[in-house]
N, C-alpha and C positions, 0 to 999 in steps of 0.2 A: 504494500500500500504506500501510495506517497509518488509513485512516478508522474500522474497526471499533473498533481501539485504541483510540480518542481516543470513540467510542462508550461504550464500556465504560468508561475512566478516567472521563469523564464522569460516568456512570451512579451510579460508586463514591463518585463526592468529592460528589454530592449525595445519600450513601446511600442509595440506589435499589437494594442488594446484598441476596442471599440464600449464605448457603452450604450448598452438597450436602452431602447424609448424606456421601458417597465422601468429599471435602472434609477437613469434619470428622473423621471416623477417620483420615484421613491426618496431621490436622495434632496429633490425639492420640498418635499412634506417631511422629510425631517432636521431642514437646514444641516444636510450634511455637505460639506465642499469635495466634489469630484476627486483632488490630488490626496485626501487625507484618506479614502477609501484606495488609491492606488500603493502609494507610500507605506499603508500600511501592510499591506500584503507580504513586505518582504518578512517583517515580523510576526506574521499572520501564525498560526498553529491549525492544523487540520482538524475538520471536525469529521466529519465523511467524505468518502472520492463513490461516485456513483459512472466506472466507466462506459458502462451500460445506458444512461439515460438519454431516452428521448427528448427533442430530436438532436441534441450535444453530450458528449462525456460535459460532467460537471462534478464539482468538489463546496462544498461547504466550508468557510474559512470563519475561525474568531479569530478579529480584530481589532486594534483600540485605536481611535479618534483620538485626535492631537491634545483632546483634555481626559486622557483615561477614557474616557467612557467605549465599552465593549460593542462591535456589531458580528453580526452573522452575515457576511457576502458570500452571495452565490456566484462563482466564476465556470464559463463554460469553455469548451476547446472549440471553436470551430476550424477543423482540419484542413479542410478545403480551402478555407483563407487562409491559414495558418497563421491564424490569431488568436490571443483571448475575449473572453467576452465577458462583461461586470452584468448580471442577469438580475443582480435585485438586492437590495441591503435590509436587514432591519436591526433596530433593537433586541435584545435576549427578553426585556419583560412582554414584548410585544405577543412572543408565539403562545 
């Protein structure tokens, strides 16, 4: 476990990233700033790698935002581009 991640982190630190509409409006509704969810990632810790999931492998990452505070971003692989992709952030009290 863990190649995907290291896939994706990858992907990220040689900006090779897109982020989702879904993404985006997430991270509008929670005043989170786009580079503090990227940034974070290299410190990120895996929660789950799902390389299986439709229609991208995708991994679950905790993160923490520039004041502490924890998220859960979802990052997917799109092969084909050979890019990552920032699929949706939230809070941990939120789920």
């Amino acid at each position: 476990m863990g190649e995907l991640f290291d896939i994706i982190r990858g992907l990220v630190f040689e900006e090779r990233y897109v982020i989702g509409q879904h993404a985006s409006e997430r991270l509008e509704e929670r005043g989170i700033m786009e580079w503090q969810v990227v940034v974070g990632l290299a410190d990120g810790s895996l929660l789950v790698e799902r390389p299986e999931a439709k229609p991208n492998p995708a991994v679950e990452v905790r993160q923490s935002l520039a004041d502490g505070t924890e998220i859960k971003a979802v990052w997917s692989h799109l092969s084909q581009s050979g890019v990552a992709k920032l699929v949706t952030v939230h809070f941990f009290d939120e789920e």
